[in-house]
N, C-alpha and C positions, 0 to 999 in steps of 0.2 A: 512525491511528497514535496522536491521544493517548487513546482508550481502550484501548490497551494500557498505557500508560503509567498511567492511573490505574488499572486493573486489576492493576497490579506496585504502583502504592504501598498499593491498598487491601489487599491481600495482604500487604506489608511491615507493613503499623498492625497487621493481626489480629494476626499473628506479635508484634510487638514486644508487645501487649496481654496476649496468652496466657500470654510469658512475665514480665511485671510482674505479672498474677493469680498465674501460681504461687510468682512469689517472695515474695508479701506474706502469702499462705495459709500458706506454711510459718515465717513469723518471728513469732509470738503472745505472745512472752512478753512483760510488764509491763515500763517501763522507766521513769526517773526524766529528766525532761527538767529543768535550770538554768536559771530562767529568770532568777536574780543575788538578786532579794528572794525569790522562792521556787521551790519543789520542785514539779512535777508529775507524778503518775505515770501511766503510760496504757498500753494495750496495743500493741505495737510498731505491731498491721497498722494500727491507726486513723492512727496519724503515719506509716505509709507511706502510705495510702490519699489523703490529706491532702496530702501534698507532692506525689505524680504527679496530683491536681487541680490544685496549683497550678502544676504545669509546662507542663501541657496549654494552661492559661489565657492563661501566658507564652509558651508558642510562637503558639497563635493569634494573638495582640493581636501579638506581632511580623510573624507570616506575613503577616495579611489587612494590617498598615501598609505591607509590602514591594507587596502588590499593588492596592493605590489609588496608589500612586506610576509603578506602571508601565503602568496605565492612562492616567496625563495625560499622560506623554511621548508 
C-alpha cells in the first residue's frame, strides 16, 4: 500500500514540476527588482528559477523536521 502512495506523490511532484517548467519558460522578459538603495534588473525566468529553489529548500528543511519528530515519539 505505501508504494502506491509514493507512486501517486511521485506522479503529483513530476506533474507539479512540468507545470512550474512551463510557466517559467514562457515569462523572459527583463524586470527591475527594488531592492530600496538600488535597482536590479534581471530576466524574469532567473528570479523565477531562484524562488522555486528556495521553496523546495523551505519545504524540505520543514518536511524532514516534521519526520525526526515522529520518529522519537
Amino acid at each position: 500500500m505505501k508504494s502506491k502512495a509514493k507512486q501517486i506523490k511521485l506522479v503529483l511532484s513530476l506533474i507539479l514540476i512540468l507545470l512550474a517548467v512551463i510557466f517559467v519558460v514562457m515569462n523572459t522578459d527583463n524586470v527591475a527588482i527594488n531592492f530600496g538603495l538600488f535597482k536590479l534588473k534581471l530576466p524574469l525566468i532567473i528570479i523565477l528559477v531562484v524562488m522555486i529553489i528556495i521553496g523546495i529548500v523551505i519545504g524540505w528543511i520543514g518536511g524532514s523536521s516534521g519526520h525526526k519528530q515522529d520518529k522519537n515519539n
